[in-house]
C-alpha positions, -999 to +999 in steps of 0.1 A: +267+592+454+234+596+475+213+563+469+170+567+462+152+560+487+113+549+486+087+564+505+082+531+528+124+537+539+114+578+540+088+570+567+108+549+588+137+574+584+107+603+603+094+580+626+131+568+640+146+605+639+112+622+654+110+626+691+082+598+693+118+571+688+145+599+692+167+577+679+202+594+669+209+605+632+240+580+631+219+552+644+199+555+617+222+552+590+237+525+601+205+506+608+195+514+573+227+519+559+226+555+545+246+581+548+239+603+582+237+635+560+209+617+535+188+611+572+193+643+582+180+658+544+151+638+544+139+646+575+150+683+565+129+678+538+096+665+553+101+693+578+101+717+550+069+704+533+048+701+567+055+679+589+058+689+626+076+664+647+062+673+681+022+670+665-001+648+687-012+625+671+014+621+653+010+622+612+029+615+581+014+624+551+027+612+517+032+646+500+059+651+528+080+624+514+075+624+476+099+630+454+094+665+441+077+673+410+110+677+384+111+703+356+111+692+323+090+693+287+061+676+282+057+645+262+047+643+228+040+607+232+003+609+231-020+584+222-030+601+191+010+606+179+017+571+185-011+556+165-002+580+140+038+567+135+020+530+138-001+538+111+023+554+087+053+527+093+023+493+090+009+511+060+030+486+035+059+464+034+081+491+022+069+518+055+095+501+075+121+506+054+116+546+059+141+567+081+131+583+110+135+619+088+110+608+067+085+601+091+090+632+108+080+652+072+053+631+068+036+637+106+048+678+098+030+677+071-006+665+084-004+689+118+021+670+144+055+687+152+083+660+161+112+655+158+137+626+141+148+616+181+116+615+196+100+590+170 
């Protein structure tokens, strides 16, 4: 299993493999004890977005080592929603005692679609 890595170990993995160090892929990983095919796919990877190892002066920007942007639906935890289920479950003493389907009707009925799981 391929371990994260931060932007700060990223960098270091460019600079080291780039031909300003040349240092070898397998060097690397055991320096920073990765696997030698996670060096060479970040470095892949920065190469992809931009960066051009052989640049004078040489520069590493951080949209060539961020994690990319992952694909998923937005949040319905906005401000407004969460004040909302606040409000209904501090209304009284008995509020608490409500299951999560009930709430659900209740924020249906006044304009805010979620669901049981997401409350």
């Amino acid at each position: 299993m391929a371990q994260n890595t931060d932007i700060a170990t990223r960098a270091i993995i460019i600079t080291l493999k780039s031909p300003l160090v040349g240092m070898k892929t397998s060097n690397i990983a055991k320096k920073l004890g990765y696997s030698a095919r996670q060096v060479q796919r970040i470095y892949g990877r920065a190469i992809k977005r931009g960066f051009n190892p052989n640049e004078t002066p040489f520069i590493l920007k951080d949209k060539w080592l961020q994690d990319a942007p992952r694909s998923n639906q937005p949040t319905k935890q906005t401000p407004e929603t969460t004040q909302a289920i606040i409000a209904k479950v501090q209304h009284n003493r008995y509020s608490r005692k409500r299951t999560y389907a009930d709430l659900t009707s209740e924020l249906n009925q006044i304009g805010i679609d979620i669901s049981a799981t997401t409350i």
